[in-house]
C-alpha positions as CSV (number, residue, x, y, z in Angstrom):
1,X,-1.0,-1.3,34.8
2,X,1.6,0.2,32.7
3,X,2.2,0.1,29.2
4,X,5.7,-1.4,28.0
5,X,7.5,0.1,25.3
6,X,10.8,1.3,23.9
7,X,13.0,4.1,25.6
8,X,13.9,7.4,23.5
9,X,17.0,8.8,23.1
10,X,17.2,11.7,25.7
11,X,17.2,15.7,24.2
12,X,19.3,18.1,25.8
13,X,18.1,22.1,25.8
14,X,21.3,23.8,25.4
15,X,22.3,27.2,26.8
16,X,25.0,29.2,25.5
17,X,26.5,32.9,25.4
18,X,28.7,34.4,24.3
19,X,32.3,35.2,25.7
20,X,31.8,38.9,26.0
21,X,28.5,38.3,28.3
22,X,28.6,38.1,32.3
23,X,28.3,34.5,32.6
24,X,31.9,34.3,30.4
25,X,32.3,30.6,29.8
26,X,29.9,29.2,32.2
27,X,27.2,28.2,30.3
28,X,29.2,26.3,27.8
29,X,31.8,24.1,30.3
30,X,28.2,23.2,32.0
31,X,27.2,21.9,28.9
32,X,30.3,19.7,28.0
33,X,30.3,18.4,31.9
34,X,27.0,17.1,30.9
35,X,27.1,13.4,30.8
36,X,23.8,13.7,28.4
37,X,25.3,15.6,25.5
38,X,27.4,14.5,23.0
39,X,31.2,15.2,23.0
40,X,31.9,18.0,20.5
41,X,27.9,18.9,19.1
42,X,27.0,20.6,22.9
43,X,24.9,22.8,21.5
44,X,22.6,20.6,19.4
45,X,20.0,19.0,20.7
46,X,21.3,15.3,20.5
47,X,22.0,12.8,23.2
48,X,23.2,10.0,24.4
49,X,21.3,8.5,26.9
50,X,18.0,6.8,27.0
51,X,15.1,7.7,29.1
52,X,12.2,5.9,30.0
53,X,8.8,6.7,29.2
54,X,6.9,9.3,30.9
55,X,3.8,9.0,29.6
56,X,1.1,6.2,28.2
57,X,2.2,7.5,24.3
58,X,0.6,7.3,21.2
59,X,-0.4,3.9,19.9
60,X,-0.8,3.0,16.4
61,X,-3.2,1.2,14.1
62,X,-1.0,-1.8,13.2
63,X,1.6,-1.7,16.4
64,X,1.4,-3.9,19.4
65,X,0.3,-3.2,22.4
66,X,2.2,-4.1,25.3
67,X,1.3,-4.0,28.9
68,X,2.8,-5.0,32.2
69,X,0.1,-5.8,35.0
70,X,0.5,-5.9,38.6
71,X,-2.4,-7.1,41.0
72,X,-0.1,-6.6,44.3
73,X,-1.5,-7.6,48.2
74,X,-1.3,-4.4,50.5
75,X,-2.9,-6.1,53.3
76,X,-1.3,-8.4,55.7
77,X,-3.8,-11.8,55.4
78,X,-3.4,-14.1,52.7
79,X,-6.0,-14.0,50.1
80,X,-6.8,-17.4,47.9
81,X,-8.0,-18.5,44.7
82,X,-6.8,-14.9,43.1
83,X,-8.1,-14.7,39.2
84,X,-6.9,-11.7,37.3
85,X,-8.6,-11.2,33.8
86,X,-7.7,-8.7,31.4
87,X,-9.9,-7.8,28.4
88,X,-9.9,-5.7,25.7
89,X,-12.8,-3.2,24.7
90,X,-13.0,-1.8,21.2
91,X,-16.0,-0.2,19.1
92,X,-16.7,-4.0,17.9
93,X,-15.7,-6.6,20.2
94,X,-14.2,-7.8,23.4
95,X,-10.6,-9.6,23.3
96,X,-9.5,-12.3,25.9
97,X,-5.7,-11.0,26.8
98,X,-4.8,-12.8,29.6
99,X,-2.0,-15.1,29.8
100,X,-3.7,-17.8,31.4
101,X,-7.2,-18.8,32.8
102,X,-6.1,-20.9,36.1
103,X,-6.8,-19.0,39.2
104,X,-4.0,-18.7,41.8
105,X,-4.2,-20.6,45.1
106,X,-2.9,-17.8,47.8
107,X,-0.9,-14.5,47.5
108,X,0.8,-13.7,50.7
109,X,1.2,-9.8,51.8
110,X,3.7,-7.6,50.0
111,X,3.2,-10.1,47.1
112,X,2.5,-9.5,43.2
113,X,0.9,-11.8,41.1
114,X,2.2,-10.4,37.5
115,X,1.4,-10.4,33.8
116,X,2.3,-9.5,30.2
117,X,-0.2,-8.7,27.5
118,X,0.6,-8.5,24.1
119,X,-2.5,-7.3,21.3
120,X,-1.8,-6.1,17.7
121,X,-3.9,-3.3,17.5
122,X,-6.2,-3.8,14.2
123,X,-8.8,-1.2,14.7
124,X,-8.7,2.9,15.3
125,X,-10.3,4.6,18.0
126,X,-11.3,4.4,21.8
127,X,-10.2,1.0,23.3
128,X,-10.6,0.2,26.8
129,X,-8.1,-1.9,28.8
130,X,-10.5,-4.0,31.6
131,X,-8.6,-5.4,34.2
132,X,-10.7,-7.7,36.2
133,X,-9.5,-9.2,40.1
134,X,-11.6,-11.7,42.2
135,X,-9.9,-13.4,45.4
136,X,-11.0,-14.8,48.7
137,X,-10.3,-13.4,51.8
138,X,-9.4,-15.5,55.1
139,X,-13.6,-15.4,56.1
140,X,-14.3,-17.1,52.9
141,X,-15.6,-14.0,51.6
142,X,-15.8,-13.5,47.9
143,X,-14.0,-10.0,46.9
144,X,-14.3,-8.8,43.1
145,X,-13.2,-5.4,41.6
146,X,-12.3,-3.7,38.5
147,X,-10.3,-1.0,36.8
148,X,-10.4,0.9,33.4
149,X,-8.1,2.1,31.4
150,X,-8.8,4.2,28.4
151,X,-6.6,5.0,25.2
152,X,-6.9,6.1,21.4
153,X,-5.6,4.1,18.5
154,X,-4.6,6.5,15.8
155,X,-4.5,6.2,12.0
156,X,-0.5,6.0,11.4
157,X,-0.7,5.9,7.2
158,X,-3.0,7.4,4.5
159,X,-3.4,5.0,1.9
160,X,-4.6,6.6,-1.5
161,X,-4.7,4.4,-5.1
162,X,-5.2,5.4,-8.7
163,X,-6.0,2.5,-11.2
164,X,-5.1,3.2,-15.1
165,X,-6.6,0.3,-17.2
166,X,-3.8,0.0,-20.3
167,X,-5.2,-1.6,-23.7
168,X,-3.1,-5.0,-23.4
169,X,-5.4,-6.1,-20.1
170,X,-2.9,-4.6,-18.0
171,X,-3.5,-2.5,-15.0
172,X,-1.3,-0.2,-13.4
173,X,-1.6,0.4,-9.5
174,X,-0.4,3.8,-7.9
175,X,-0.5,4.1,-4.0
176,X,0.4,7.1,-2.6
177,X,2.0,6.0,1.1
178,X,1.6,9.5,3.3
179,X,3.1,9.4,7.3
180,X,0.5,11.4,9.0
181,X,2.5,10.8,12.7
182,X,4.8,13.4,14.5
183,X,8.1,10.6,13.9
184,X,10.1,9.4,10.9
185,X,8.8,5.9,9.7
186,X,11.4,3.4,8.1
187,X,9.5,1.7,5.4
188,X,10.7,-2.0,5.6
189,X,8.4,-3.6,2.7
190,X,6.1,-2.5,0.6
191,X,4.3,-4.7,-1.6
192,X,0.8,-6.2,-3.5
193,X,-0.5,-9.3,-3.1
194,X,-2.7,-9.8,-6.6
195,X,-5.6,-11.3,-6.3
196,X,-5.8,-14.9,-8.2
197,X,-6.2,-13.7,-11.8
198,X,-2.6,-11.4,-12.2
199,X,0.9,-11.5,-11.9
200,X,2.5,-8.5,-10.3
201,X,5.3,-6.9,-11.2
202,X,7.0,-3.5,-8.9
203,X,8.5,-0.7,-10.6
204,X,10.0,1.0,-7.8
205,X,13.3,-0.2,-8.7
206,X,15.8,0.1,-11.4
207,X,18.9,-1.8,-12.3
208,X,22.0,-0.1,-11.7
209,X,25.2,-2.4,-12.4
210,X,23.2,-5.8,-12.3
211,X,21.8,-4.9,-9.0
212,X,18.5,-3.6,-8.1
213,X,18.1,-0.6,-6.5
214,X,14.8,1.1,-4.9
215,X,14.1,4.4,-6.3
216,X,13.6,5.8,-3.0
217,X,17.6,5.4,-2.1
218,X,19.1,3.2,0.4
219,X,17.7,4.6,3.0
220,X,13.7,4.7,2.8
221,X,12.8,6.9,5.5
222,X,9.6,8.3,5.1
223,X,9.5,11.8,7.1
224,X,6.2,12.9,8.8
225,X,3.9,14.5,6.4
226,X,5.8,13.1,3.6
227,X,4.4,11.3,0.8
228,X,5.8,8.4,-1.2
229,X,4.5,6.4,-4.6
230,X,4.8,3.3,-5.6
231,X,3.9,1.6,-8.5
232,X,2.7,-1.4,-9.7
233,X,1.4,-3.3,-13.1
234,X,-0.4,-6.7,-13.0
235,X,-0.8,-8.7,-15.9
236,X,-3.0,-11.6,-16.2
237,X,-2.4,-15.0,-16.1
238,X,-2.5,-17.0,-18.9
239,X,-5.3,-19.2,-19.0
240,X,-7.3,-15.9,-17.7
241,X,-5.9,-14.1,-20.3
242,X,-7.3,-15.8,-23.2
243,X,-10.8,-15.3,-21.8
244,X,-12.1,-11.9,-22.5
245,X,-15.0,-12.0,-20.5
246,X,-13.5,-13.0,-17.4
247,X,-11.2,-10.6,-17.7
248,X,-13.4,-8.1,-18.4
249,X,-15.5,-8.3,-15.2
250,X,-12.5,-8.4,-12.9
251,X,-12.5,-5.5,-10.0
252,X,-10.8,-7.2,-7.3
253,X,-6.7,-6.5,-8.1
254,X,-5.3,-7.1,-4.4
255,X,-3.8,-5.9,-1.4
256,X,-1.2,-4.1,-0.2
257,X,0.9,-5.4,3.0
258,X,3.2,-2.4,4.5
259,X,5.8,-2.8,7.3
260,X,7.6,-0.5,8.8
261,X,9.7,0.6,12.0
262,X,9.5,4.0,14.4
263,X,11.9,5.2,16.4
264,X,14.0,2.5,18.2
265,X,12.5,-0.5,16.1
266,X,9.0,-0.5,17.5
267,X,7.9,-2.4,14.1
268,X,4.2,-1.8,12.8
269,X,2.3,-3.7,10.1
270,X,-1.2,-2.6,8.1
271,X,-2.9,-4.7,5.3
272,X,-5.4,-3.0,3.2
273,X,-8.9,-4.2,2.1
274,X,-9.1,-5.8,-1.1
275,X,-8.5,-3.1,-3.6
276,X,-11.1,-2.6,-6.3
277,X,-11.3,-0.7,-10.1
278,X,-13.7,0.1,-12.2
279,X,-13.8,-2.5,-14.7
280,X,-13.0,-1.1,-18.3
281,X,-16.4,-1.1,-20.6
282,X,-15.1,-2.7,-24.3
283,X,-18.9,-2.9,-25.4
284,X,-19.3,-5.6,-27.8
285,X,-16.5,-6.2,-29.7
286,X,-12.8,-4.8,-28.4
287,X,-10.3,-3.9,-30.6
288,X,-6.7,-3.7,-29.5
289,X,-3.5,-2.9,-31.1
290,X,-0.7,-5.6,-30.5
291,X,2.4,-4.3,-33.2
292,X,2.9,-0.4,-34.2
293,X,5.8,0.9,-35.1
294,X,6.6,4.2,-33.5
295,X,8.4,5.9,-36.4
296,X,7.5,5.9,-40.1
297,X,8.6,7.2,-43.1
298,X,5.9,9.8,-45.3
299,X,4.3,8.6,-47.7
300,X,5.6,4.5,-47.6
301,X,3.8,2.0,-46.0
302,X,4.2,0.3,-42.7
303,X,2.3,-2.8,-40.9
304,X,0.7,-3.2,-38.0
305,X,-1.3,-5.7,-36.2
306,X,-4.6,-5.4,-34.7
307,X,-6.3,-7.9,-32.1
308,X,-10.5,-8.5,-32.2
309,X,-11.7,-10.1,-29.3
310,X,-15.8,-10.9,-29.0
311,X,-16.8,-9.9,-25.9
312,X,-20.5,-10.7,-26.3
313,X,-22.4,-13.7,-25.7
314,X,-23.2,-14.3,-29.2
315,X,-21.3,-15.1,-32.3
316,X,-20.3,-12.1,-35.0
317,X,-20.0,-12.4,-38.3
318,X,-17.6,-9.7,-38.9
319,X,-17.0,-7.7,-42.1
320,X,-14.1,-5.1,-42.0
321,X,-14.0,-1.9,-43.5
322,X,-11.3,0.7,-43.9
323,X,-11.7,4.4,-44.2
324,X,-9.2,7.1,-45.3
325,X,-8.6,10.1,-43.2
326,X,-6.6,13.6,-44.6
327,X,-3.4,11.7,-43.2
328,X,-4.0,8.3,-43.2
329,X,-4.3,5.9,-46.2
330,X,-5.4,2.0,-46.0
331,X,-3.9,0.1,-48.7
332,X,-5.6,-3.2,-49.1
333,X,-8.9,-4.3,-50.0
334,X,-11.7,-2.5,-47.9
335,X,-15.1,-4.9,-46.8
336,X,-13.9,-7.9,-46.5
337,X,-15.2,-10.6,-44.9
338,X,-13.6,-11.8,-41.3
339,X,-15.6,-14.9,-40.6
340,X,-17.6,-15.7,-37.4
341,X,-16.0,-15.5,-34.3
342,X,-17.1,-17.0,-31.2
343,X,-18.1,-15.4,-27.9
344,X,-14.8,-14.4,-25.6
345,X,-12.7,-15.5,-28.9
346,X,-9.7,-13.6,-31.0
347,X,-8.3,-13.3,-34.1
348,X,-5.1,-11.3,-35.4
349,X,-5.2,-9.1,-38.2
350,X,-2.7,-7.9,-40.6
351,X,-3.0,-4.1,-42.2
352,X,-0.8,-2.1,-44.1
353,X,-1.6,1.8,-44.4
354,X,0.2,5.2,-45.0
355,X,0.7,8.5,-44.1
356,X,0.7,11.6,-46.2
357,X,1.5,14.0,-43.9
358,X,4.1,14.4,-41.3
359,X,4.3,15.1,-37.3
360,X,2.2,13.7,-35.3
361,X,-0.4,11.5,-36.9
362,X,-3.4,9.2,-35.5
363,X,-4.4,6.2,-36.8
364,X,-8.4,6.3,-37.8
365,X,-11.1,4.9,-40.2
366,X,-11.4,0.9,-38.5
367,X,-15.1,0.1,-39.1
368,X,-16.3,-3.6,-37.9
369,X,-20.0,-4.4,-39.0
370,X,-22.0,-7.4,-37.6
371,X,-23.8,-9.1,-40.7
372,X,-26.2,-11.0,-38.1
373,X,-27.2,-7.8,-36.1
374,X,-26.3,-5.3,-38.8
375,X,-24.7,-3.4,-36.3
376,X,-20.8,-1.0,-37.1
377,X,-19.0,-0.9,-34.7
378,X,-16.7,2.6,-35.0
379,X,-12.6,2.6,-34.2
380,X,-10.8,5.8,-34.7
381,X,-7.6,7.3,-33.0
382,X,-6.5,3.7,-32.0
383,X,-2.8,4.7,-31.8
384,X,-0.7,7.5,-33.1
385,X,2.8,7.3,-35.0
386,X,5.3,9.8,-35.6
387,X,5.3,10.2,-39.4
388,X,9.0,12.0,-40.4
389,X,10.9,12.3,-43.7
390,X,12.6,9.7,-45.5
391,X,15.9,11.1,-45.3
392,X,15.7,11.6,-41.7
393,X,14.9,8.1,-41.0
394,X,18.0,7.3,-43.0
């Protein structure tokens, strides 16, 4: 059995002196004689040629396995009805690799019966190669052996996200992409699949010219040790959207597929679990900002609009009230009646307040009371605005 893979470029060790020294010149004419080095960079360790694998290697969660076997016939009868079987041995189950089932009728001396197994590898730890021969000798005796062979499947990538629930229903996703080998990776695609409920959108490119261009450069080659972010947002659907409560309960946001390539193309592929958050807590009634301006002048007032969602079971009758701060002053007509809303309905609300002071302000004082339950529901530092003078502005 041997395992097939790519060659690697062949490293010189250079050896050099200096003029002065006893070997004069020697050292360095050897070195641009050699066929392996490349013309005019003798002394770094660069080559030219490829050599072939001297050892089994490392193998990678997410990389195929290749592997060449070779039942051969050192005797000198002819042996029948030859059945190689190969089979793979993890922590959890046992894989059929063989190429085919059908036995062979005879092998002849100094003859090879030969096989290619491919497997992607899709779990990490001790896996064991089984290579299984039965045959027939000349007597009509039945002849059966076996051979092991043992190797590791390592963890190539360390996958780490962060989840940051905004106040619109959108999530942002951060993965942090780390190459825990000893080689450079080429990260061919990165992306997330969203689960049914979002729409997905990457922001790990920007627009340069019309074109899109990844943030990481042209070349994304992720060094060992290194680590990389992406980012994500996802955004509900639509018809999910408009249904608090659904929303609300989501935890399943997707999964990420990552490609990439080592060395001389050996390409590699790992798709996560579904990923998970912890879904926000709104209580019973949520109250969201949809317009805010980000500058105002002191002391005149500006609009914004405010989204109530119900996200209990049962209907509210809502009454709203609107409390000054040191800063902040409501203008409008404070306990007024909102209606009834439904369960996982919305309505859009219109105020107009003030600021007295300037820098830095945050918008406080939003109370909601429940006429069925007698229950107030409390909103302060919902958003903050920049409050400035009036002949800055201008």
């Amino acid at each position: 059995v041997m395992r097939l893979t790519k060659p690697t470029l062949f490293t010189n060790i250079p050896v050099t002196c200096e003029e002065r020294d006893l070997p004069g010149n020697l050292f360095n004419q050897l070195m641009k004689d050699d066929p392996s080095t490349v013309k005019g960079a003798e002394t770094l360790m660069l080559g030219e040629m490829l050599t072939l694998p001297q050892n089994f290697g490392n193998i990678f969660l997410g990389e195929t396995f290749s592997s060449y076997i070779s039942v051969h016939n050192d005797s000198n009868q002819v042996v029948k009805d030859i059945l190689v079987k190969a089979d793979l041995q993890t922590s959890s189950q046992r894989l059929n690799l063989s190429a085919s089932s059908a036995a062979v009728a005879e092998l002849k001396p100094d003859c090879c019966i030969d096989d290619v197994i491919h497997h992607e590898v899709k779990e990490i730890g001790t896996h064991i190669l089984v290579c299984a021969v039965s045959y027939t000798t000349q007597t009509g005796e039945k002849m059966y052996f076996r051979k092991f062979f043992k190797f590791q499947v390592l963890k190539p990538l360390d996958v780490k996200t962060k989840f940051y629930n905004a106040e619109t229903d959108e999530v942002f996703l951060e993965a942090q992409i780390q190459n825990i080998t000893t080689s450079p990776m080429f990260m061919e695609k990165v992306s997330l699949e969203p689960s049914m409920m979002y729409n997905v959108a990457e922001l790990n490119t920007v627009d340069t010219a019309g074109e899109s261009e990844s943030t990481f450069g042209a070349r994304t080659y992720l060094q060992p040790m290194d680590t990389r972010q992406y980012l994500y947002c996802l955004k509900p659907k639509q018809e999910f959207a408009e249904k608090a409560g659904v929303i609300k309960g989501v935890t399943v946001i997707g999964k990420l597929d990552i490609v990439w390539k080592t060395n001389l193309g050996e390409r590699g592929r790992l798709q996560t679990s579904q990923l998970q958050r912890m879904a926000p807590g709104y209580g019973d009634v949520r109250l969201s900002l949809e317009t805010i301006p980000d500058t105002v002048n002191l002391e005149e007032p500006f609009d914004i609009t405010c989204k109530i969602t119900n996200c209990s079971e049962r209907t509210m009758d809502l009454v709203l009230e609107m409390c000054n701060t040191n800063s902040i002053h409501w203008c409008g007509v404070s306990g007024r009646q909102l209606g009834k809303l439904h369960p996982s309905s919305s309505l859009h609300l219109a105020l107009t307040l003030l600021s007295s002071v300037q820098g830095l302000q945050s918008v406080s004082g939003l109370r909601l009371t429940d006429t069925f339950l007698k229950r107030t529901y409390e909103y302060d530092d919902i958003a903050q605005v920049c409050v400035v003078p009036s002949e800055i502005k201008q």
